[in-house]
C-alpha positions as YAML, in Angstrom:
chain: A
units: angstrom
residues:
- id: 1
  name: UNK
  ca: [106.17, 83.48, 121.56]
- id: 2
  name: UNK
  ca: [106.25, 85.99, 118.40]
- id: 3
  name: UNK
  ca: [107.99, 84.70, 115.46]
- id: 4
  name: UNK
  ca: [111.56, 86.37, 114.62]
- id: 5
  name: UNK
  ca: [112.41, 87.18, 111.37]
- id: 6
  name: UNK
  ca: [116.33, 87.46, 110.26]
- id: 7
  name: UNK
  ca: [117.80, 89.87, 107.55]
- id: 8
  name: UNK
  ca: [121.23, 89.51, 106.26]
- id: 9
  name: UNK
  ca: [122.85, 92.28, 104.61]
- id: 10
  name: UNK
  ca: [124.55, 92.15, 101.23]
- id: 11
  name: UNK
  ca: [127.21, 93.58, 99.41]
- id: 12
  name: UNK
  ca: [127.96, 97.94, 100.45]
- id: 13
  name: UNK
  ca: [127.21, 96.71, 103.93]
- id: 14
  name: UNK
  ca: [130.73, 95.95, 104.71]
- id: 15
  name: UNK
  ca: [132.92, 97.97, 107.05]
- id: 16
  name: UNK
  ca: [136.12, 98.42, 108.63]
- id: 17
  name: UNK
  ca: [136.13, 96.74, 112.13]
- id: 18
  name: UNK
  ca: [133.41, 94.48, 111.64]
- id: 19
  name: UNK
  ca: [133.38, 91.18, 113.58]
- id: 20
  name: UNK
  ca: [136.08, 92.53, 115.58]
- id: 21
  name: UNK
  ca: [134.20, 92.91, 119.17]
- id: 22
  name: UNK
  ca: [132.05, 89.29, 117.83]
- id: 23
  name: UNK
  ca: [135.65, 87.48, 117.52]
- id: 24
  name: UNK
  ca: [137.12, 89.08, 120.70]
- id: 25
  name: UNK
  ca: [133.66, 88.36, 123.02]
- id: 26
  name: UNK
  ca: [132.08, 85.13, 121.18]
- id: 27
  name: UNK
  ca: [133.49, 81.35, 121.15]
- id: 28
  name: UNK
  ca: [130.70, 80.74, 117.83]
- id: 29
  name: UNK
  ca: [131.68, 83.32, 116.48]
- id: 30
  name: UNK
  ca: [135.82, 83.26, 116.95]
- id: 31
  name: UNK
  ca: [135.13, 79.14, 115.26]
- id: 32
  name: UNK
  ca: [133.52, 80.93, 112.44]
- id: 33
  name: UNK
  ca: [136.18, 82.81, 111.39]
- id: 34
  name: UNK
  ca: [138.40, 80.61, 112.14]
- id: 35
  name: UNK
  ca: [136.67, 78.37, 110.00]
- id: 36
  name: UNK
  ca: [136.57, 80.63, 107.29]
- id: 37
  name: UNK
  ca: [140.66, 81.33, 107.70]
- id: 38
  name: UNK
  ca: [140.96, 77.50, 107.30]
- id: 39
  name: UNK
  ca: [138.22, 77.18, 103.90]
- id: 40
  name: UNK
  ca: [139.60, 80.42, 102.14]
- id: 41
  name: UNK
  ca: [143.27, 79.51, 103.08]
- id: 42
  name: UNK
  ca: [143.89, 83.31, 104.98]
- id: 43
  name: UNK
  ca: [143.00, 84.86, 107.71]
- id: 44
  name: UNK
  ca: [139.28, 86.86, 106.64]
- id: 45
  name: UNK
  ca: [138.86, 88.40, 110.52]
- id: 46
  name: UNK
  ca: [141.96, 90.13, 110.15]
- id: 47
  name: UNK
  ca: [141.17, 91.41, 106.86]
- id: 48
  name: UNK
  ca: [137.42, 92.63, 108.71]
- id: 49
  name: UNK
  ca: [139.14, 94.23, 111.25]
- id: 50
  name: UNK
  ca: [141.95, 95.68, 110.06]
- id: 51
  name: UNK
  ca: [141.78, 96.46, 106.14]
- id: 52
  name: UNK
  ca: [143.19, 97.74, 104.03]
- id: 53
  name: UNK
  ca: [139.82, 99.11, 103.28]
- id: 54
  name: UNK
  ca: [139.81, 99.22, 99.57]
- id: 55
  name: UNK
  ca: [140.85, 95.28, 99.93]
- id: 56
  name: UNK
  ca: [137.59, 94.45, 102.02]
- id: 57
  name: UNK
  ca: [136.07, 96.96, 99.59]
- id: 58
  name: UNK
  ca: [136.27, 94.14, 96.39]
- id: 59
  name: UNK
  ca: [133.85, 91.91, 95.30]
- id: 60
  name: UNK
  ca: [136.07, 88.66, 95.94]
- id: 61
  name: UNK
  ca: [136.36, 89.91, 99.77]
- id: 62
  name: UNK
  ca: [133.64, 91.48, 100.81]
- id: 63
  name: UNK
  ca: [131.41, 88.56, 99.97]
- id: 64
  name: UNK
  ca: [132.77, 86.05, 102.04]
- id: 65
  name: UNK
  ca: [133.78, 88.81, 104.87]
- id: 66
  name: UNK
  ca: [129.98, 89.84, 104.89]
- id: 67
  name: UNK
  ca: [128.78, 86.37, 105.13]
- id: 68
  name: UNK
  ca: [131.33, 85.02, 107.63]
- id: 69
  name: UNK
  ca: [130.30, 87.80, 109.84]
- id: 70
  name: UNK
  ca: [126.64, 87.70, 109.36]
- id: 71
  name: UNK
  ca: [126.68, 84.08, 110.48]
- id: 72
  name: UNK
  ca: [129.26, 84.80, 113.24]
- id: 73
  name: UNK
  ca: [126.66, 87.57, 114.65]
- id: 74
  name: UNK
  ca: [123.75, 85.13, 114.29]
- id: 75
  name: UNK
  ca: [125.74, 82.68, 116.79]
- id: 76
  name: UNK
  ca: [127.00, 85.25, 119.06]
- id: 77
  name: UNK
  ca: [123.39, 86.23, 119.56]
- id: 78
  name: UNK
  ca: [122.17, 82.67, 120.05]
- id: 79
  name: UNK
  ca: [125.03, 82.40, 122.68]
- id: 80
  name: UNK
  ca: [123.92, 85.48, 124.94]
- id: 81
  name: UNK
  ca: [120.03, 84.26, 124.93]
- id: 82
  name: UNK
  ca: [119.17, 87.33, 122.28]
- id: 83
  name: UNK
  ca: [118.13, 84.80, 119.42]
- id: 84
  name: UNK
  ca: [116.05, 82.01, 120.31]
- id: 85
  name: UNK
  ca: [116.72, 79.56, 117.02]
- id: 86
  name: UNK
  ca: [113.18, 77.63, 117.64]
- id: 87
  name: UNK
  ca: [111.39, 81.67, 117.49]
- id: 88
  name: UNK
  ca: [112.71, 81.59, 113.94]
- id: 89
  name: UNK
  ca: [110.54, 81.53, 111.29]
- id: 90
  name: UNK
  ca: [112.01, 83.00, 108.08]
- id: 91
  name: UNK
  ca: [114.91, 83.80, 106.79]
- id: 92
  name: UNK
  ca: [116.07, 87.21, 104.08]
- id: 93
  name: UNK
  ca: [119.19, 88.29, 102.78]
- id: 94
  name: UNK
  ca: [119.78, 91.17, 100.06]
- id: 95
  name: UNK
  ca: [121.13, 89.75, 97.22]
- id: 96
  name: UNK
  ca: [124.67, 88.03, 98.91]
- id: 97
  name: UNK
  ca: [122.72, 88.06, 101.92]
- id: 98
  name: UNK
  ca: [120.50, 85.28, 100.32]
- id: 99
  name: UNK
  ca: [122.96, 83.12, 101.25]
- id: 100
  name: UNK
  ca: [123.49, 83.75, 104.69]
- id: 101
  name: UNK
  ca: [119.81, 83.01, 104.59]
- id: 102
  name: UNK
  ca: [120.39, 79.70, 103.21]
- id: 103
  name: UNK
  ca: [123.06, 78.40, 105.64]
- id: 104
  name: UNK
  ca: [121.16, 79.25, 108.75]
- id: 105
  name: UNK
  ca: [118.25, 77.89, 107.50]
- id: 106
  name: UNK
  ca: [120.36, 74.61, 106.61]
- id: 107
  name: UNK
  ca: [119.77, 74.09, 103.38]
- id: 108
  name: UNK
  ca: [124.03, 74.43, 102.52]
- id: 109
  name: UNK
  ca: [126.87, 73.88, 105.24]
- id: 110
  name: UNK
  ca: [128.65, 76.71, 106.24]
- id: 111
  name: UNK
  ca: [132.00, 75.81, 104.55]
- id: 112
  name: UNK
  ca: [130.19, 75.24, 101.07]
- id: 113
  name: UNK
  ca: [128.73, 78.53, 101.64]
- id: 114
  name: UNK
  ca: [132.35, 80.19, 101.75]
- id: 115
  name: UNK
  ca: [133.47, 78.66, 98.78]
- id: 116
  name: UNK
  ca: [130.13, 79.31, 96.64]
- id: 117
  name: UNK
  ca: [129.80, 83.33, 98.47]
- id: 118
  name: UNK
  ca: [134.12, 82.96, 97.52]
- id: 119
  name: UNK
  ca: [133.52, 81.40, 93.84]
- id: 120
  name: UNK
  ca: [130.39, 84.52, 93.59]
- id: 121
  name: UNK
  ca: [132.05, 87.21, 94.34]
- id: 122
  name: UNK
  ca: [135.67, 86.17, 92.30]
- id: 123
  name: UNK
  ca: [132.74, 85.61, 89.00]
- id: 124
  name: UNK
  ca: [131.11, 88.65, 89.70]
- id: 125
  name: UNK
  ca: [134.41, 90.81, 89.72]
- id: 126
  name: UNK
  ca: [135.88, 89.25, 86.50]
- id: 127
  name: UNK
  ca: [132.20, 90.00, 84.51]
- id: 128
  name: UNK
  ca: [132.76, 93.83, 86.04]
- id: 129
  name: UNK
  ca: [136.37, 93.66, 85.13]
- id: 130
  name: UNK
  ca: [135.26, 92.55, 81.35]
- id: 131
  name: UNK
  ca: [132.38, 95.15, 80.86]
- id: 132
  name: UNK
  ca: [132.79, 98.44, 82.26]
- id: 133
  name: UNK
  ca: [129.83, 99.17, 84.01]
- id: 134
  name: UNK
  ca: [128.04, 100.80, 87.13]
- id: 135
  name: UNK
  ca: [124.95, 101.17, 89.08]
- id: 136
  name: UNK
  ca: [122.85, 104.42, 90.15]
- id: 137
  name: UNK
  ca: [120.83, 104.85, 92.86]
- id: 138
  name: UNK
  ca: [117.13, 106.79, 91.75]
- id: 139
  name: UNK
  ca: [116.06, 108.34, 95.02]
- id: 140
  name: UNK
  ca: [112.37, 109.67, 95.33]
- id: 141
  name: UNK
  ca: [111.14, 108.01, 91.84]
- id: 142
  name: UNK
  ca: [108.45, 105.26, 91.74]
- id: 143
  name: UNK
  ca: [109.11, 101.93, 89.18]
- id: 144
  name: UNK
  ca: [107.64, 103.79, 86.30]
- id: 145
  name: UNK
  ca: [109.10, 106.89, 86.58]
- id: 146
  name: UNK
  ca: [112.36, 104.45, 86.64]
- id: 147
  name: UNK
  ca: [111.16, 102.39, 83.97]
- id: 148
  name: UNK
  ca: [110.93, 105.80, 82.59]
- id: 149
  name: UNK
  ca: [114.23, 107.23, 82.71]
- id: 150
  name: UNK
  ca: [116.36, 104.22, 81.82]
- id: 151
  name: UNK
  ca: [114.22, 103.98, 78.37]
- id: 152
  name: UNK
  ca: [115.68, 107.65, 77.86]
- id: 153
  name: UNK
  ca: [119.00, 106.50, 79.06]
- id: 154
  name: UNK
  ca: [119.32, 103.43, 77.39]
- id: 155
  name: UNK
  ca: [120.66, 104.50, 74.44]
- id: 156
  name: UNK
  ca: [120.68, 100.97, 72.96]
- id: 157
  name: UNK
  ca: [123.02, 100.05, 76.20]
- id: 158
  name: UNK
  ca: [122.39, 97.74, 79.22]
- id: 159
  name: UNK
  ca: [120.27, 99.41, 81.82]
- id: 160
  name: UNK
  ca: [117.62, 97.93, 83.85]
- id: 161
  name: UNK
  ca: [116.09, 97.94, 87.92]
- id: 162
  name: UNK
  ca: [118.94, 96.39, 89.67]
- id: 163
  name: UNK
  ca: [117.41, 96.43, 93.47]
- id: 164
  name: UNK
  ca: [114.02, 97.38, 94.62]
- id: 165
  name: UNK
  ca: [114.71, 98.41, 97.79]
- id: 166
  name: UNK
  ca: [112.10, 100.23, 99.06]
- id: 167
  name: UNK
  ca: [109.57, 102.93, 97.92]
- id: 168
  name: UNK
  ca: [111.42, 105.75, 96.32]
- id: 169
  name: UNK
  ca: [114.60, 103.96, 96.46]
- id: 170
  name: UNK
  ca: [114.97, 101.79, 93.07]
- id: 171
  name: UNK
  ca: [118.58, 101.06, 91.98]
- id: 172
  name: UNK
  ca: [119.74, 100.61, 87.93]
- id: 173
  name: UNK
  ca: [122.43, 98.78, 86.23]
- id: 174
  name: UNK
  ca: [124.19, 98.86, 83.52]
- id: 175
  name: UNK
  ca: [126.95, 100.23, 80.88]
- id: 176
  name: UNK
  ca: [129.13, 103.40, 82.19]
- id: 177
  name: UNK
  ca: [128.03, 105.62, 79.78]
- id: 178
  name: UNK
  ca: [123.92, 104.87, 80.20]
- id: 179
  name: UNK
  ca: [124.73, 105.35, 83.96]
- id: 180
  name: UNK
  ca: [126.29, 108.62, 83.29]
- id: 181
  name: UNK
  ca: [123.42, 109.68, 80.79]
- id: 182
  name: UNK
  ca: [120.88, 108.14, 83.62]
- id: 183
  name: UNK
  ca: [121.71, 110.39, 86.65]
- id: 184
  name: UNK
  ca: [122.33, 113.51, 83.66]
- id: 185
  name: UNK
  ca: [118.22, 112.74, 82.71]
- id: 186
  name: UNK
  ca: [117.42, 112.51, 86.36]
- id: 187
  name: UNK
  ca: [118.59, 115.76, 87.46]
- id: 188
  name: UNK
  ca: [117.32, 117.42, 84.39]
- id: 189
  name: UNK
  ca: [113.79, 116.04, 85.88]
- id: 190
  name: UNK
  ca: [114.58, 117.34, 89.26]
- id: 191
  name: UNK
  ca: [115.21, 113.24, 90.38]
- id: 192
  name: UNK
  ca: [118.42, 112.50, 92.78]
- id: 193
  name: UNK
  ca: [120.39, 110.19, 91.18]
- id: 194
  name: UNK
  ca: [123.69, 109.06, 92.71]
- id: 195
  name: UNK
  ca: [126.04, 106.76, 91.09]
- id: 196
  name: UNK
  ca: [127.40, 104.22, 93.20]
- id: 197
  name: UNK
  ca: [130.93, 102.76, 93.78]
- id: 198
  name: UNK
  ca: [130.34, 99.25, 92.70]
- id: 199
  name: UNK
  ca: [132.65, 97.22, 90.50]
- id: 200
  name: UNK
  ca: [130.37, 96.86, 87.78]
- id: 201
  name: UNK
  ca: [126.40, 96.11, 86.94]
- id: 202
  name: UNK
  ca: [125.43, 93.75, 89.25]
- id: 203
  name: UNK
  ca: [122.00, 91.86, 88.91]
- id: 204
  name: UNK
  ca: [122.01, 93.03, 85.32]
- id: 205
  name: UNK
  ca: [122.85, 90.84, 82.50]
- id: 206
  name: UNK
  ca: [126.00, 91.86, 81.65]
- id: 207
  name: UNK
  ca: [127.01, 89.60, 84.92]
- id: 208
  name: UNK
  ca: [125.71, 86.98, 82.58]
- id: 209
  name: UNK
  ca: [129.22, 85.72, 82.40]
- id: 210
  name: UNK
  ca: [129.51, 85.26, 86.34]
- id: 211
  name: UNK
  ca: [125.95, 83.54, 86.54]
- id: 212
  name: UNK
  ca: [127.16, 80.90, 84.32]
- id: 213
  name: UNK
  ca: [130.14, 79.60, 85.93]
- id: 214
  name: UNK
  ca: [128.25, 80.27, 89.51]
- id: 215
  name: UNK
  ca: [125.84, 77.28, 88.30]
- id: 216
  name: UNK
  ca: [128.70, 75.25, 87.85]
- id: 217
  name: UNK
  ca: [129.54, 76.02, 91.36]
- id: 218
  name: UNK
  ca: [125.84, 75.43, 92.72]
- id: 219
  name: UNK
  ca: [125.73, 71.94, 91.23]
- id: 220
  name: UNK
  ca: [128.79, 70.88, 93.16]
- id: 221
  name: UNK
  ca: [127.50, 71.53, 96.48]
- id: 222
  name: UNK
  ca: [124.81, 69.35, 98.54]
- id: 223
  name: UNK
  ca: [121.58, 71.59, 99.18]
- id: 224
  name: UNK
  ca: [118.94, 70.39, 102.09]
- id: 225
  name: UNK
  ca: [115.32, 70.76, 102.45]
- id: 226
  name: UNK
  ca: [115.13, 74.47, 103.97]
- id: 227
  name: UNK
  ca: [114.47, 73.78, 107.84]
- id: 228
  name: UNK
  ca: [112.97, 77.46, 107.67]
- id: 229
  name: UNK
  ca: [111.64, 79.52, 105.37]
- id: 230
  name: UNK
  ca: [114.14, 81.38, 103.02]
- id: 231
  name: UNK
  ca: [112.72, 84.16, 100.85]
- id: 232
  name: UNK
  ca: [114.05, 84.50, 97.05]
- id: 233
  name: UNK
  ca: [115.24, 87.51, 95.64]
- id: 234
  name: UNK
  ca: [114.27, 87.03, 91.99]
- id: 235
  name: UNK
  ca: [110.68, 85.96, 93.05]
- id: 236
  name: UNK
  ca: [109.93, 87.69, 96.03]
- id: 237
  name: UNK
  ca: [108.26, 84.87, 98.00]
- id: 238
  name: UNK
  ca: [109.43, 82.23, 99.85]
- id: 239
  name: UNK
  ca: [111.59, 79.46, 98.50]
- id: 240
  name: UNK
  ca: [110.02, 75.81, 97.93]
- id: 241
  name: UNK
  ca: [111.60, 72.33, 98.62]
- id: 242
  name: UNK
  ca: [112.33, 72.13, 95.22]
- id: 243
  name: UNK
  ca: [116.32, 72.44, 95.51]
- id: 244
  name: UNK
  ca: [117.09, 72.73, 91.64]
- id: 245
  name: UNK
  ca: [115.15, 75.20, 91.53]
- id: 246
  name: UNK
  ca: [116.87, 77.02, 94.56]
- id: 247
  name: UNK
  ca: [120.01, 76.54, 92.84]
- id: 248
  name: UNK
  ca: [118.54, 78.11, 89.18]
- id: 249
  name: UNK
  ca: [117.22, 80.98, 90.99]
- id: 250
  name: UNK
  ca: [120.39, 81.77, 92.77]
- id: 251
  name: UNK
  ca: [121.84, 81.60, 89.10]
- id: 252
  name: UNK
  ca: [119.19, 83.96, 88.33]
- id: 253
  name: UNK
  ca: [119.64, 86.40, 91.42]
- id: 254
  name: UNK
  ca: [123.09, 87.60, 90.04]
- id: 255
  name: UNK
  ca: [121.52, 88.75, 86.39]
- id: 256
  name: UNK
  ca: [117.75, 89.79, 87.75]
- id: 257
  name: UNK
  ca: [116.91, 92.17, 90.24]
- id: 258
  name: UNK
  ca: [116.81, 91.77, 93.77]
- id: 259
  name: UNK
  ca: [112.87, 92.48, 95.17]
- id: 260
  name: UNK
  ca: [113.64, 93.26, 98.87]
- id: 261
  name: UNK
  ca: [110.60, 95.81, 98.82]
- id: 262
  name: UNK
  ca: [108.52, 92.97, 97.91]
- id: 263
  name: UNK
  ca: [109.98, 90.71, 100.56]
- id: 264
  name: UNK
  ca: [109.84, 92.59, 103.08]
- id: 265
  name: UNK
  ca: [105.99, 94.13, 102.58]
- id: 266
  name: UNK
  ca: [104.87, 90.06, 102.53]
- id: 267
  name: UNK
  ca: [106.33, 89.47, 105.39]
- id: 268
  name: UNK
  ca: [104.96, 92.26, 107.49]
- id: 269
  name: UNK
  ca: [101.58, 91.49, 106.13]
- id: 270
  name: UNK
  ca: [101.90, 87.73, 107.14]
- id: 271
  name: UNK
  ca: [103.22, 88.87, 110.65]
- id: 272
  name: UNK
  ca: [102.81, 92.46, 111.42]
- id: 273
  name: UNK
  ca: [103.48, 91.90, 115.53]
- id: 274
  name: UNK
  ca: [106.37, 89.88, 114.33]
- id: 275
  name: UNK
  ca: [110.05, 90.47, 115.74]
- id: 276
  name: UNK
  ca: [112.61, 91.55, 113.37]
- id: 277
  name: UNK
  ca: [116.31, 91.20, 113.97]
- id: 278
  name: UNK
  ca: [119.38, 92.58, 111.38]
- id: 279
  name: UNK
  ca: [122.35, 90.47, 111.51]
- id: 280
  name: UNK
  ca: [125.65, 92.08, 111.53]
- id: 281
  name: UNK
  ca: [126.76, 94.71, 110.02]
- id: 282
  name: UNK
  ca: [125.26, 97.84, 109.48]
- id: 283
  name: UNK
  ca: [122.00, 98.84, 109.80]
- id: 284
  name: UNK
  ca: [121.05, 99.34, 105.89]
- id: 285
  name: UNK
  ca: [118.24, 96.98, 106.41]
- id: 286
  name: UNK
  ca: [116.67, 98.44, 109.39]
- id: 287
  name: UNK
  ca: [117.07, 102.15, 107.53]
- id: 288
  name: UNK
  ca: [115.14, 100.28, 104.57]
- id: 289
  name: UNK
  ca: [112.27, 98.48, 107.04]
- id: 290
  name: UNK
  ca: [111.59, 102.10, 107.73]
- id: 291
  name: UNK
  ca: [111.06, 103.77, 104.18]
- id: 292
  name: UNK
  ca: [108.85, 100.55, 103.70]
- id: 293
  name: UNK
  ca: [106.64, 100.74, 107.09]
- id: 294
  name: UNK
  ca: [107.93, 103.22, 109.25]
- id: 295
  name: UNK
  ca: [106.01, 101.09, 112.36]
- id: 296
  name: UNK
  ca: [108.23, 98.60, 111.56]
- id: 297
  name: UNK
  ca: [111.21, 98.10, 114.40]
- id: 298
  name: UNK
  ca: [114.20, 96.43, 113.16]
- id: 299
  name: UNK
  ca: [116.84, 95.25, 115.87]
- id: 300
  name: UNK
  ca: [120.54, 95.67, 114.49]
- id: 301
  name: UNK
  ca: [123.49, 93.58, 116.18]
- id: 302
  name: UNK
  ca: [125.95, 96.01, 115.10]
- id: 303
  name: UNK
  ca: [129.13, 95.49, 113.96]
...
């Protein structure tokens, strides 16, 4: 039996419709919204499927919305035979996703991971809300032509790597107007630079603010020895059973950037005939397996 690995998407994977067909064709999945209706005190699957869009679209909702249907996926696939729990042996999620990562591999129930996804996204909107900020996406660059460019753009402002997400695909964060002078530099250089529609900097550290009332949240909840591996964003590598330090390096996740490239090129190199499978929705993952190892096959379970 290969080993399967699960990905669960983060935050920009959301979209309208998702965990409609899960809710309307799996019992796990219909109790996990459900669930999630009950813990958030409204009804999230009707949000997922039916909008409005720019209300999914914000921090506070997409968060929960993404993990409640990345779970509800995970279940719907155990149900039809297409995820064989005992074939797992690790665990990633980008950024939010980390989360999702941590339920399934039981180290946090699933109703303490809506409130602490709930309580993440609400801190993370009032930091963007307080410091008007954005991210840009540096397409085609490597980490020190990046490292490059935001020491032009700085300007004495907040900008740093935000995401690693794959070769030639490095995201920054930081004020609006370094942003703006960022993607100005990068197309002087000939560099696409995109700015994204985010609410603010995220993994930068002017979500400093959000980080420190999420470890209020974190030391509230009960955390478990990790029945499978889970894979850290800040670090790169697998979590330990050290569940303090879990909890300070989820702190750390929402001001330091997220090293999915590194992730993801350990765990091919560990298990390069292993079996990949991205939860719903999307397939961002699966698009960034293949800038990273373009042998790589990455299953999707839609929507």
């Amino acid at each position: 039996m290969s080993s399967t690995f699960i990905l669960c998407p983060g935050q920009g994977s959301q979209v309208l419709g998702m965990g409609k067909d899960l809710v309307e064709s799996s019992a796990g999945a219909r109790e996990a919204f459900e669930v999630a209706g009950r813990v958030l005190g409204f009804d999230l699957a009707a949000v997922c499927a039916f909008g409005p869009e720019d209300k999914l679209n914000q921090t506070d909702m997409s968060q929960p919305a993404l993990f409640a249907c990345g779970v509800a996926s995970f279940r719907a696939a155990v149900e039809t035979g297409r995820i064989d729990p005992a074939a797992v042996t690790a665990y990633a999620g980008l950024s939010l996703g980390e989360y999702t990562a941590l339920h399934l591999a039981g180290v946090l129930s699933y109703e303490d991971g809506l409130r602490l996804v709930a309580a993440r996204g609400k801190y993370m909107q009032l930091a963007a809300v307080a410091s008007p900020s954005g991210m840009v996406a540096v397409i085609g660059a490597d980490s020190a032509a990046v490292d490059e460019l935001i020491k032009e753009s700085a300007g004495g402002e907040v900008l740093v790597p935000a995401n690693y997400n794959a070769p030639g695909q490095i995201v920054i964060s930081g004020t609006l107007s370094a942003c703006e002078r960022a993607v100005k530099f990068a197309e002087a250089k000939g560099v696409k630079a995109v700015a994204l529609k985010v609410a603010g900097a995220f993994h930068s550290p002017l979500m400093q603010p959000g980080a420190d009332r999420m470890g209020g949240e974190l030391d509230k909840v009960t955390f478990h020895t990790p029945a499978k591996q889970v894979w850290s964003n800040v670090t790169g590598a697998p979590h330990g059973t050290d569940l303090a330090e879990i909890k300070r390096l989820l702190v750390r996740q929402i001001t330091h950037p997220v090293r999915w490239e590194q992730t993801m090129v350990a765990l091919v190199a560990a298990a390069p005939e292993g079996r990949y499978v991205e939860l719903a929705p999307g397939k961002t993952l699966a698009g960034l397996a293949k800038r990273i190892n373009r042998r790589l096959p990455v299953e999707t379970l839609g929507a």
